[in-house]
C-alpha positions, 0 to 999 in steps of 0.5 A, a space after each residue: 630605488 630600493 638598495 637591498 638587493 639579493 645575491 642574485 639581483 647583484 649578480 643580475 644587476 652586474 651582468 646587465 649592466 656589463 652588457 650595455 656599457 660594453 655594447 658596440 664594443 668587441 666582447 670575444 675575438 673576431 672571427 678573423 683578423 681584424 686587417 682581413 675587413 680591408 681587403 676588398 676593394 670597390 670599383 666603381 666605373 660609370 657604367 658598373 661595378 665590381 670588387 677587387 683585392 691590393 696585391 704586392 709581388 716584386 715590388 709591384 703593386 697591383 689591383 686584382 679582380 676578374 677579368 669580366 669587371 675591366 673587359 667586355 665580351 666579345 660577341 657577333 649578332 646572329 639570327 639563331 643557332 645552327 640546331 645540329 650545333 652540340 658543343 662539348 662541355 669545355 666550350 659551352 661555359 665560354 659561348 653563349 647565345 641571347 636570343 632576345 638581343 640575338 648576340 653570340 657571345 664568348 668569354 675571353 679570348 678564343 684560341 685558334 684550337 676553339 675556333 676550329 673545334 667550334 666550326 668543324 661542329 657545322 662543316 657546312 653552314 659557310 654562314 655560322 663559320 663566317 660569324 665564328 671567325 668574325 667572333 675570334 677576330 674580335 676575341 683576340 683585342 678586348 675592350 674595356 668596359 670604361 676608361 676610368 674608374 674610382 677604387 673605394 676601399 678602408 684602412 686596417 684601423 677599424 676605428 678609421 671609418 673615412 673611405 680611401 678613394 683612387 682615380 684611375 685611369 684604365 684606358 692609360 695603363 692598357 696602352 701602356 700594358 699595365 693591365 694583365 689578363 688571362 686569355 683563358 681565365 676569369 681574372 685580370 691584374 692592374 698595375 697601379 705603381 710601386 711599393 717599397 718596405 719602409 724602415 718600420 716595416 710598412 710599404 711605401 706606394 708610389 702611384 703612376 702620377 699619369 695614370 693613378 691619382 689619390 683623392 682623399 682617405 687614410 694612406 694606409 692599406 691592406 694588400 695580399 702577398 704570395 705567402 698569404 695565398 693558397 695553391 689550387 691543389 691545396 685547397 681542402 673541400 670542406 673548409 669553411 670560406 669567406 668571401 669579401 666583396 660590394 654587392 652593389 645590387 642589393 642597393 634597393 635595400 635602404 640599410 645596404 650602403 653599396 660602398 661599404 663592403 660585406 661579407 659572404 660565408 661558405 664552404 669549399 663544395 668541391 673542385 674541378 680538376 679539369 677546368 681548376 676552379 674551385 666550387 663554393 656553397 656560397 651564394 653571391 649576387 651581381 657585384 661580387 665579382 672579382 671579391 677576395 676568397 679566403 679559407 679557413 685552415 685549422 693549424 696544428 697549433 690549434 689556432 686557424 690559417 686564413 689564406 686566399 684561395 682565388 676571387 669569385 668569377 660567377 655563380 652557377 645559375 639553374 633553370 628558370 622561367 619566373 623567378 625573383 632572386 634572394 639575396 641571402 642577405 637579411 637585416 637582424 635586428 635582434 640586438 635592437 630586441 636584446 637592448 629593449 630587453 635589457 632597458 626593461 629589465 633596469 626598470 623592473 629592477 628599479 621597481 624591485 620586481 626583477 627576478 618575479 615571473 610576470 605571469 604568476 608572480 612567483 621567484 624565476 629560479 637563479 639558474 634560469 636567470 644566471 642563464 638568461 639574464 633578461 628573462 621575465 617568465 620562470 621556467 614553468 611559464 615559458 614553457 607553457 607559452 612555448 607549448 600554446 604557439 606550437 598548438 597554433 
C-alpha cells in the first residue's frame, strides 16, 4: 500500500475507519431510555398471543394488558339482526354481529342500563330480547381465554440477550381473584406476587409459588409505577408516542422473530372526551394488544419526559371488500449497502484511487467527500446521473 496520502485521504481514511470499528455500536444516544426497550412483555397461551407491561403499585406486582388478551367475548348464536335495530353510537363499539358464524357479540360486561337500552330498541321482537337477555347473563361471568400462559420478556441490561420466562397460571389466580378487570374498559390486571425495595434500591419479587413460576432468564426487570404514568387529561394531541409490543402476526416474515419485541412510533391524533380513549396515528397489527404507549413530553429543562399513557385496545378498521393488510413494518437493509460501501471505498484507497470520480477520472472535491465519505462520483457526475433516471 501506498503511504503518501493527502490531507484529505487521511481525514477520509479516519472517518471510514471510525465507522466500522464502531459499527453495532451506539454513536449517538438513543432515542429513548436505554431500560424503556424492556418494557414489553410477551404472553404467549396455547391458543394465542398478546403484549403486556410489569406494574408495581403498593407492594403489589402486576401484569397488565387488555382485557380482551385474558377473556373472551361473550356472545349468543342469532339468525340475523332485527332490520329496524339502530343502536346509538355508545352501544355499537360493544356489540357486533358475524354474519358468517352468526355470533352476537359484546365487549365486556353488560350493565343492566345497556341491556335495557338495547331491548327497548325492538320492544316487540320477544325473540331478539330473549337473545339479549341470554347475552347479559353470559356477559356478567367472562371466560378465560386459556388457563395458562408463558410471559417472555428481557432484562434492563441490553447486553443481557437471554429472554426471561414466567409460567403462569391463569385459571388459579382468577379463583383466587387476583385478575382484575374493567367491566367497561379494555384493560385487565393480574396479580403475579409481591415486591419489596432492596437496600441497594432495587425490588425484590416474590412470586405466588402456586400459581407464577420462573423458568429461566435474568432475574431482573423492568416495571411501571404511578409516577411514570400519564393521566388521561394530560395527555397532549400532537406529541410524538411509541408503542411497545410482539407482533406476533408478522411471523410470516422470516427476519421477525415473534419473541423479540418491536417498536411502533406516532403521534397522539386526538381524544374522546366521552368515551377517554386516546386515538393514535399509529398503525398496529393483531399482536399488539395490550402493548405499553408511552409519550413524549419536551420539559422545560430542554430535555424529554417519557410517560405511559395507557396500552393499545385495537385499531380502527375502515370498510373493505378485498384487501390484504400492511404491516407498515419493512426490513432496511441500507446499512448492509453503507458497509458494501465502505469496504470498496478501503479498496479504492488501497489501490490510491480514493478521491477520483469513477466516471471522468477527475478529483471529487474535499467538501463533497468530507460530506459523504464513501462517494465514488464528483458532484457534476452525480448530478447527471440523478438527472438521466428522473428522465426514465
Amino acid at each position: 500500500m501506498n503511504l503518501t496520502c493527502s490531507r484529505p485521504k487521511l481525514i477520509m481514511i479516519a472517518s471510514i475507519f471510525a465507522i466500522l470499528v464502531f459499527s453495532g455500536k451506539a454513536l449517538g444516544r438513543r432515542a429513548i431510555p436505554d431500560n424503556n426497550l424492556a418494557y414489553p412483555v410477551l404472553i404467549m397461551t396455547k391458543h394465542a398471543t398478546g403484549s403486556g407491561v410489569f406494574y408495581r403499585h403498593a407492594g403489589k406486582y402486576y401484569l397488565v394488558t387488555a382485557r380482551h388478551v385474558l377473556f373472551e367475548n361473550t356472545y349468543v348464536s342469532l339468525s340475523d339482526l332485527p332490520k329496524n335495530l339502530r343502536p346509538p353510537a355508545h352501544l355499537l363499539r360493544k356489540l357486533s354481529f358475524d354474519k358468517k358464524l352468526k355470533h352476537l357479540s359484546f365487549f365486556g360486561t353488560m350493565s343492566q342500563n345497556e341491556k335495557d337500552e338495547i331491548t327497548s330498541l325492538v320492544p316487540d321482537n320477544t325473540s331478539f330480547i330473549n337473545k339479549i337477555t341470554e347475552l347479559y347473563i353470559l356477559s356478567q361471568m367472562l371466560k378465560l381465554k386459556s388457563k395458562k400462559a408463558i410471559l417472555i420478556s428481557y432484562a434492563p441490561d441490553l447486553n443481557e440477550k437471554a429472554a426471561s420466562e414466567l409460567s403462569v397460571d391463569f385459571e388459579a389466580l382468577n379463583k383466587a381473584n387476583l385478575i382484575l378487570y374493567n367491566k367497561f374498559r379494555d384493560i385487565a390486571a393480574v396479580e403475579l406476587g409481591k415486591v419489596s425495595k432492596n437496600k441497594d434500591g432495587g425490588y425484590q419479587i416474590r412470586y405466588y409459588k402456586k400459581a407464577v413460576k420462573k423458568i429461566s432468564g435474568p432475574r431482573s426487570s423492568v416495571q411501571l409505577s404511578e409516577p411514570s404514568t400519564k393521566k388521561f387529561e394530560d395527555v397532549l394531541v400532537g406529541n410524538e408516542v411509541y408503542i411497545f409490543g410482539y407482533p406476533t402476526s408478522l411471523s410470516i416474515s422470516p427476519e421477525i422473530d415473534i419473541k423479540r419485541p418491536l417498536l411502533r412510533k406516532g403521534v397522539v391524533a386526538g381524544k374522546n372526551e366521552i368515551y377517554k380513549t386516546i386515538i393514535l396515528d399509529c398503525p398496529v397489527v393483531f399482536g399488539n394488544s395490550g402493548g405499553l404507549v408511552l409519550e413524549v413530553e419536551d420539559d422545560s429543562a430542554g430535555g424529554k419526559k417519557f410517560r405511559a399513557i395507557g396500552i393499545i385496545s385495537k385499531f380502527v378498521p375502515f370498510l373493505k371488500d378485498d384487501w390484504k393488510e400492511n404491516s407498515d413494518y419493512s426490513i432496511r437493509d441500507r446499512e448492509n449497502k453503507l458497509i458494501k460501501k465502505i469496504r470498496k471505498s478501503l479498496d479504492r484507497i488501497e489501490n490510491n484511487t480514493f478521491g477520483v470520480c469513477e466516471k471522468c477520472g477527475e478529483d471529487i472535491s474535499f467538501a463533497r467527500l468530507k460530506a459523504r465519505p464513501v462517494t465514488m462520483h464528483c458532484i457534476d457526475c452525480k448530478t447527471k446521473e440523478e438527472a438521466a433516471e428522473r428522465a426514465l
